[in-house]
C-alpha positions in Angstrom: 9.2 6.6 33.2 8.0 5.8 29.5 5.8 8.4 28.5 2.6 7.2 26.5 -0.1 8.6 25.2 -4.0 7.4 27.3 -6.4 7.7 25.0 -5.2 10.1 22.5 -6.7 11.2 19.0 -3.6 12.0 16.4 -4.4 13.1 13.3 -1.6 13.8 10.0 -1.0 17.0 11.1 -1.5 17.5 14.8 -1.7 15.2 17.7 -4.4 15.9 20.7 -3.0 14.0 24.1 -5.2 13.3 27.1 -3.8 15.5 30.5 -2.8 12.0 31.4 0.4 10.6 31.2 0.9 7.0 32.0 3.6 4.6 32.4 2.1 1.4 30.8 3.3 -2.3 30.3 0.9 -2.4 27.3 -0.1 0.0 24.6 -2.6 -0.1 22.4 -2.4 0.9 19.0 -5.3 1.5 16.1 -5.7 3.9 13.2 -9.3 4.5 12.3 -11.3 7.1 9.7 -12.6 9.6 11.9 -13.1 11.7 9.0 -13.8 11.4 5.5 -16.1 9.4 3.4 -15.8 6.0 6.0 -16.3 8.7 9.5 -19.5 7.0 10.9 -17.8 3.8 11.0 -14.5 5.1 12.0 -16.2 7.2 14.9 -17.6 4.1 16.2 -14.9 2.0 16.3 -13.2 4.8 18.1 -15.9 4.5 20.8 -15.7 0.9 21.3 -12.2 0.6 21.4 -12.1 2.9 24.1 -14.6 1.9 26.1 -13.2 -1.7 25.7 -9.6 -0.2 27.8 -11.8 2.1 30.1 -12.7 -1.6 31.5 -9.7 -3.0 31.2 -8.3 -0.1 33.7 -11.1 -0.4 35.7 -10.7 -4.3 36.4 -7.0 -3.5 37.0 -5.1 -3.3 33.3 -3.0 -6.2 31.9 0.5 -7.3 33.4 -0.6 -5.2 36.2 -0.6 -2.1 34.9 -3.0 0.1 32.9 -3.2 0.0 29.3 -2.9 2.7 27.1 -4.3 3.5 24.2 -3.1 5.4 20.5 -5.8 6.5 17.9 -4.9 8.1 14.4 -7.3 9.6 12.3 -6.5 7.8 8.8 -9.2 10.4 6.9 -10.8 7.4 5.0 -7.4 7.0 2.6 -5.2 3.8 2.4 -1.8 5.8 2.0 -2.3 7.7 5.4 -3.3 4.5 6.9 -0.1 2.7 5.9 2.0 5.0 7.2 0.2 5.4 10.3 0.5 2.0 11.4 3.9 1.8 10.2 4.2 5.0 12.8 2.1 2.6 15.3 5.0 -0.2 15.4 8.1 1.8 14.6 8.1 4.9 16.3 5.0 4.7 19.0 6.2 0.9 19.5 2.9 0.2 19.9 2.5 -3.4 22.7 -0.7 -4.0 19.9 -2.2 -3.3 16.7 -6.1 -3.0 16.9 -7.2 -2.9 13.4 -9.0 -0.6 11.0 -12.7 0.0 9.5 -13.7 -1.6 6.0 -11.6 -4.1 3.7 -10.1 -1.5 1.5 -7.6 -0.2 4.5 -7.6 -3.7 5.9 -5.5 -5.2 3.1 -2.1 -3.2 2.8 -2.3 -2.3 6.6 -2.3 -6.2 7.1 0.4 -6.4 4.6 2.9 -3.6 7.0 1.7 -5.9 10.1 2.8 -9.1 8.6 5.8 -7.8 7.7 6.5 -6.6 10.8 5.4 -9.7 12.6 2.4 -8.3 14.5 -0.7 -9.4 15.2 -3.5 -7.9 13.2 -6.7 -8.6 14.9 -9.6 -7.6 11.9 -12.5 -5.5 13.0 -14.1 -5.3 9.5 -12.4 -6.5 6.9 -14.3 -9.6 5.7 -12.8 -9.9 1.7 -11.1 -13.0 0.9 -8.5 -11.1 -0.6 -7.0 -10.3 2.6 -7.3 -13.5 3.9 -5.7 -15.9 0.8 -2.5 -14.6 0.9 -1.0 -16.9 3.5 -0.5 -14.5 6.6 -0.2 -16.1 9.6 -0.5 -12.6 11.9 -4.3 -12.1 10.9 -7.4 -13.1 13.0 -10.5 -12.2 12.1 -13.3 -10.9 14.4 -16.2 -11.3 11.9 -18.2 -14.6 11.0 -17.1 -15.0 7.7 -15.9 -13.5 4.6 -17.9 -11.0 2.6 -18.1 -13.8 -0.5 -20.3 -16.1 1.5 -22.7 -13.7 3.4 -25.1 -14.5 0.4 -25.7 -18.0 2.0 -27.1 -16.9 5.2 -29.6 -14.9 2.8 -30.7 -17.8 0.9 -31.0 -20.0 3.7 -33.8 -17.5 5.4 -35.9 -17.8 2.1 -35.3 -21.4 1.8 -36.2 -22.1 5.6 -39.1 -18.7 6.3 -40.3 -17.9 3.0 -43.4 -20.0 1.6 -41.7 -21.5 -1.7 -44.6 -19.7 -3.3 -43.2 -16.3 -2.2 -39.6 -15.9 -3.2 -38.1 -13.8 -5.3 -37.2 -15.3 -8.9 -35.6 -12.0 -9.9 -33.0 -9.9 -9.0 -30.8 -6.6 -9.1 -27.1 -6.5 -7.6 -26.1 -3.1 -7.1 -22.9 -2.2 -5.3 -19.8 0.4 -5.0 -16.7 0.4 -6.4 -15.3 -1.1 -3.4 -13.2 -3.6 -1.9 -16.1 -5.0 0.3 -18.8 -4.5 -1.4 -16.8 -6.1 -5.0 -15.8 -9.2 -2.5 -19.7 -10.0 -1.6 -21.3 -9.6 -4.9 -18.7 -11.9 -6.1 -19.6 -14.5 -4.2 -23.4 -13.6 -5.1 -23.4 -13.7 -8.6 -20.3 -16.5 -8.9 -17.3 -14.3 -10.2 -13.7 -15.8 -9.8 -11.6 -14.0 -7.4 -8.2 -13.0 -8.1 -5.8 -12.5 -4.9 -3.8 -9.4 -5.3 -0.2 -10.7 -4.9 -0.7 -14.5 -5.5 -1.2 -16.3 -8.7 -4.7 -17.6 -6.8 -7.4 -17.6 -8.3 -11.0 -18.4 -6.6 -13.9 -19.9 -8.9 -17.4 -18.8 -6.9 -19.3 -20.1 -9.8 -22.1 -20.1 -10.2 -23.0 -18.4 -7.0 -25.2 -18.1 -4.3 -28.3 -16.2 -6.1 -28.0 -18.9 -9.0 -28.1 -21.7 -6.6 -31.6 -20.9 -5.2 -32.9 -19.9 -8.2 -33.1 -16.6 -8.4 -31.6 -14.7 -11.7 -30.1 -12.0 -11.6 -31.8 -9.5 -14.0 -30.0 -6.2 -13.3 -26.3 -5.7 -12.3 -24.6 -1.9 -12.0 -21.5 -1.0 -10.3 -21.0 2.9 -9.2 -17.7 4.5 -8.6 -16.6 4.3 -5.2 -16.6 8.6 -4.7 -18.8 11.6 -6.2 -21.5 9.0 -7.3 -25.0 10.9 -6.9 -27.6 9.5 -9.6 -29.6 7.6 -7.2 -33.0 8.4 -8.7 -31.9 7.4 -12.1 -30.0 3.9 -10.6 -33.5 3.5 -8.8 -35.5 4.1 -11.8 -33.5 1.6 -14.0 -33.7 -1.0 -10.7 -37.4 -1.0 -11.3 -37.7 -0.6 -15.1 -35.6 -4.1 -14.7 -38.5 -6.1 -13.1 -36.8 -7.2 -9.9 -38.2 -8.1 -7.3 -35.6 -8.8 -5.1 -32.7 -6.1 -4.1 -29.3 -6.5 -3.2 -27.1 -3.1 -2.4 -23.5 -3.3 -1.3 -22.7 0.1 -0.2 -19.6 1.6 0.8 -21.0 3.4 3.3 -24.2 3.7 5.6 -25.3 6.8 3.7 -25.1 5.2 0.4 -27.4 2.3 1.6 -29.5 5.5 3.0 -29.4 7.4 -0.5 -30.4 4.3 -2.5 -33.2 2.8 0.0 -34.8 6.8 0.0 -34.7 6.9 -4.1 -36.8 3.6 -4.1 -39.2 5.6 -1.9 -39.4 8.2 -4.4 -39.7 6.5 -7.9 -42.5 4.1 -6.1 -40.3 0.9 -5.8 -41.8 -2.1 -4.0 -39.7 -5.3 -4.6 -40.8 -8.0 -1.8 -37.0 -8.2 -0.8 -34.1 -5.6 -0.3 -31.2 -6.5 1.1 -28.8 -3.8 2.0 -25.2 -4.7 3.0 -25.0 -1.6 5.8 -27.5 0.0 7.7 -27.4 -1.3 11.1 -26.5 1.6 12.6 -29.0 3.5 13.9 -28.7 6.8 11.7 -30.2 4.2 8.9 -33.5 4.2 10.4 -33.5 7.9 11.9 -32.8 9.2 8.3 -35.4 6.9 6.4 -37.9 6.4 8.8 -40.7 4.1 7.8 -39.1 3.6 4.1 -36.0 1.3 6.7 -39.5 -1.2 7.6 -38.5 -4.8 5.8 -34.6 -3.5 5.5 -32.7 -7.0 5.8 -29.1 -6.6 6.7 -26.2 -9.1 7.8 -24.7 -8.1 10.9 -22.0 -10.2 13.5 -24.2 -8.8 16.4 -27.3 -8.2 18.2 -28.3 -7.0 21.4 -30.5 -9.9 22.0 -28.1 -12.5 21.4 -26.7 -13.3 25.5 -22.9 -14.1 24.3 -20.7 -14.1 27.3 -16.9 -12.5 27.2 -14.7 -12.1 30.0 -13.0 -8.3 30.9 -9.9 -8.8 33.2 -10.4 -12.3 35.7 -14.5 -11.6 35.2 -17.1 -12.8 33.0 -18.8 -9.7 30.9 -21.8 -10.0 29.2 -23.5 -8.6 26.5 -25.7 -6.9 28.1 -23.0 -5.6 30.4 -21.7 -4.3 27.4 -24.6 -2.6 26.4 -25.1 -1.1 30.0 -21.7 -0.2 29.9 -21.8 1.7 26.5 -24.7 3.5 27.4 -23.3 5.1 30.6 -20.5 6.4 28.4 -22.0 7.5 25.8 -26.0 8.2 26.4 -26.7 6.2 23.3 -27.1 2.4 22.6 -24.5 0.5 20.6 -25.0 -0.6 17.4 -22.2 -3.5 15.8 -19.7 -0.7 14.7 -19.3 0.1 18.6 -19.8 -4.3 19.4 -17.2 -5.5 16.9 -14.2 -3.4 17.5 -15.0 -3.8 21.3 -14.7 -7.6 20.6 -11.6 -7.0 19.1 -10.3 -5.0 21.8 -11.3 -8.4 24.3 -9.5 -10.8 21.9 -6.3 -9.3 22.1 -6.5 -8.2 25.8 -7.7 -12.4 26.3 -4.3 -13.2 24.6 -2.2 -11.2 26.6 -3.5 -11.7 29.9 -3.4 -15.3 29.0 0.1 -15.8 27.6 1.4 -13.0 30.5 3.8 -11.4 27.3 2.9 -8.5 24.6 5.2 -10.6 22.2 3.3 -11.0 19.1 5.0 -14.3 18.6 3.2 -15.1 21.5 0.1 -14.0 20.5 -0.1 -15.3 17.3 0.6 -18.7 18.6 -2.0 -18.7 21.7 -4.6 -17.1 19.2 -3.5 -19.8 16.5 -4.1 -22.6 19.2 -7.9 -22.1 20.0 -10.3 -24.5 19.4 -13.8 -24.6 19.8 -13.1 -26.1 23.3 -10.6 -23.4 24.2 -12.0 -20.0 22.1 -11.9 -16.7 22.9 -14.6 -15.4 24.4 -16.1 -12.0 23.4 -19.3 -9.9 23.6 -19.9 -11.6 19.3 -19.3 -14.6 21.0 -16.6 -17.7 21.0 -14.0 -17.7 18.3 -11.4 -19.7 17.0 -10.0 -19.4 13.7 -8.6 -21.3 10.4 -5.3 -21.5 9.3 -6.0 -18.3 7.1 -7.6 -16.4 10.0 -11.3 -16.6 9.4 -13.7 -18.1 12.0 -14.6 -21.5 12.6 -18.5 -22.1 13.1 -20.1 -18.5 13.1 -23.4 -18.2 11.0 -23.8 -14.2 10.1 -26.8 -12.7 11.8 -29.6 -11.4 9.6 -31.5 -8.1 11.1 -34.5 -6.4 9.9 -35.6 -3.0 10.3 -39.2 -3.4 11.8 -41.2 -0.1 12.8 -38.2 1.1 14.1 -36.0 -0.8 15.6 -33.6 -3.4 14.5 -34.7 -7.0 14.9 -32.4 -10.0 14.5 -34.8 -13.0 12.7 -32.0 -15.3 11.2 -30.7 -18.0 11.8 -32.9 -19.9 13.9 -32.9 -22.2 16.9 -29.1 -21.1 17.5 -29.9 -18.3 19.9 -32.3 -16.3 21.9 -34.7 -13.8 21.6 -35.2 -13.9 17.6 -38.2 -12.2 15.7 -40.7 -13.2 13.5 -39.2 -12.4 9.8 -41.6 -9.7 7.9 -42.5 -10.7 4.8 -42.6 -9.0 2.3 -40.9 -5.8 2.6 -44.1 -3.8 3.7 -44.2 0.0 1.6 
C-alpha cells in the first residue's frame, strides 16, 4: 500500500500528518503562505482547497478512489516555495499541483512546473509576466490579468456615473509588488518587460488616460516594513485627487491606508482598493469600508453552476458547504482556490488519467461550448492560459456587507452602485 499524506499541513521544518493514512490513485499537491506577511490569503486558500477534496471524497474520489491531499506552508517567501513544489513533484510525486497565493510566488513556481511538465492551475496570479512567456502548462482561474482590471473600473463610471460626476483626478498608490506593479501598469500605460523574454508590452497610454482622468499623484512603497501611512495619506490629499487607486500587497495594507484617510479627513468621491474582500476589511474599518470599490472573480450572489463528482454543485451549495465547515461565510480567497480545486478534479475525472499531458491537452481543448464548469463560473482559456470572456466583478462595501454592482445585465442579484464614496 502507498502511503500518502490526507490532508496534511508541512511546514520547512516539521511535517503535521492527519491519523489517516490512505492509499490514493490521486494526490493533491499545493504550497500556500500560511504564515508570514501573505497568511490571510494563504489560510484561505488552505480552507478552500480542502473543502474542495472533502467533496470530492464524499461524492466518491476520482478513479475510484479517494483523493488526497499535501499542503506546505511556503512562509510568504519565493525561495521556500520553489523548493517546495520541486518537493511536491519529485519526492511527494504529487498526481497534481494546485497552485499558490499572489503573482510574486506564481511566477518561478510556474517556471519548476513547466519544466517539469505539470499542470499549474493559477489561483491568484493575474500579472502578465507569468503568462507571456510561452508556457503551455498554465491555466488561469481568474478573469483576466491584473494589467486590464482598470477597464472594468472605467466602464462603471462610463455606464453609472452621471458624466457630471466623475473623477478628473487621480492618485495611484501601490506596493512594491509583483501584482500590484502589473495593475498600475496597465492603469497608468507603462510598458511591460517579460522577465526571461526579450518581450516587451506597450500599455500606453492606459486605462485612467483613456477616460480622462489624469493622474495627479503616483507613489510606490517598499513591499516590507513600510508604515508611513498618515504621511502617504496626507500627501494623497495635499495632491487634490479625487479619485483613489491602492494596489496593496496585502489586505491589511488596503486596511492601513483606507483608516489613514479616515484620520487626516480624506473624502475623494472614489477609492478603489485592489484587496479588501475579505471580510476582516470591513470588521477592522467599520463604517470608514462604506463606498470601498474592489475587483473581485466572485460573489455570493452570482448563481454559477459547477459540477463535484457526476453532480451539478452550485454556488450556493458552495457557500452552504463552507459554512458547515467552517462556521463562517466564504469570501473569494476561500471561492477561487475551491474553483481551482474543481478544474483540475473536472480534467481528471474527464480524461480518466493523472497524466499531465493529458491534462493539459483536455484543459487546452475547452471552448466556450465545452468549459469547465466551477463555482466562478465556465472557463476556457487562450493559448497563453488566461480566460476567454470573463468580465472582473466590481464589489462595494455598503453598510457592511459586500455588494457586487458591476457589470450589469450579465448576472443576477446586482446592487445599486453608491455614489460617491459616502464619509
Amino acid at each position: 500500500m502507498k502511503r500518502i499524506v490526507a490532508l496534511s499541513v508541512l511546514t520547512p521544518t516539521a511535517l503535521v500528518v492527519s491519523s489517516a493514512i490512505t492509499a490514493a490513485a490521486v494526490s493533491f499537491g499545493a504550497s500556500l503562505p500560511l504564515t508570514g506577511g501573505l497568511a490571510i490569503n494563504g489560510q484561505k486558500h488552505k480552507e478552500g482547497y480542502e473543502l474542495c477534496v472533502e467533496l470530492i471524497n464524499s461524492n466518491g474520489g476520482l478513479l475510484g478512489e479517494p483523493v488526497s491531499l499535501v499542503i506546505s506552508d511556503n512562509q510568504s517567501t519565493n525561495e521556500t516555495a520553489q523548493a517546495q513544489f520541486e518537493r511536491l513533484i519529485n519526492e511527494d510525486k504529487v498526481s497534481a499541483l494546485l497552485g499558490t497565493f499572489s503573482s510574486r510566488i506564481t511566477f518561478p513556481t510556474t517556471s519548476i512546473a513547466e519544466q517539469n511538465k505539470m499542470v499549474y492551475p493559477v489561483p491568484s496570479g493575474v500579472a502578465l509576466q507569468i503568462y507571456e512567456r510561452g508556457y503551455k502548462y498554465i491555466f488561469n482561474f481568474q478573469p483576466n490579468a491584473a494589467e486590464y482590471v482598470g477597464k472594468s473600473y472605467t466602464g462603471l463610471m462610463k455606464d453609472l456615473v452621471p458624466a457630471d460626476q466623475t473623477p478628473k483626478k487621480a492618485a495611484v498608490v501601490h506596493a512594491d509588488d509583483f501584482y500590484a506593479n502589473a495593475a498600475v501598469a496597465g492603469l497608468t500605460g507603462k510598458k511591460r518587460e517579460i522577465a526571461g523574454t526579450d518581450k516587451v508590452i506597450d500599455l500606453a497610454p492606459g486605462t485612467l488616460a483613456d477616460a480622462g482622468i489624469e493622474v495627479v499623484f503616483e507613489q510606490q512603497w517598499p513591499e516590507e516594513g513600510f508604515s508611513d501611512w498618515i504621511g502617504l495619506a496626507n500627501s494623497i490629499k495635499q495632491s487634490g485627487a479625487d479619485m483613489v487607486v491602492g494596489f496593496t500587497a496585502s489586505p491589511d495594507e488596503a486596511i492601513q491606508l483606507v483608516r489613514a484617510f479616515r484620520t487626516v479627513a480624506y473624502q475623494p468621491s472614489t477609492v478603489v482598493m485592489g484587496q479588501g474582500t475579505q471580510q476582516e476589511f470591513h470588521d477592522q474599518l467599520g463604517e470608514a469600508a462604506n463606498g470601498v470599490l474592489i475587483q473581485s472573480a466572485w460573489h455570493p450572489a452570482v448563481e454559477w453552476v459547477g459540477t463535484i463528482g457526476d453532480r451539478e454543485f452550485t454556488n450556493q451549495d458552495f457557500i452552504t458547504a463552507f459554512q458547515a465547515k467552517y462556521s463562517k461565510a466564504p469570501d473569494e480567497d476561500n471561492a477561487i482556490p475551491f474553483a481551482t480545486c474543481q478544474g483540475i478534479a473536472q480534467a481528471i475525472a474527464e480524461t480518466k488519467s493523472t497524466d499531465n499531458t493529458v491534462l493539459r491537452d483536455w484543459l487546452a481543448a475547452r471552448t466556450a461550448d465545452a468549459p469547465v464548469r466551477t463555482i466562478l463560473g465556465n472557463f476556457h482559456w487562450d493559448e497563453k492560459g488566461l480566460p476567454v470572456d470573463k468580465p472582473f466583478l466590481i464589489t462595494q462595501w455598503q453598510d457592511g456587507e459586500l455588494k457586487f454592482v458591476y457589470p450589469l445585465g450579465q448576472f443576477p442579484g446586482t446592487a445599486d452602485l453608491v455614489w460617491p464614496k459616502p464619509y
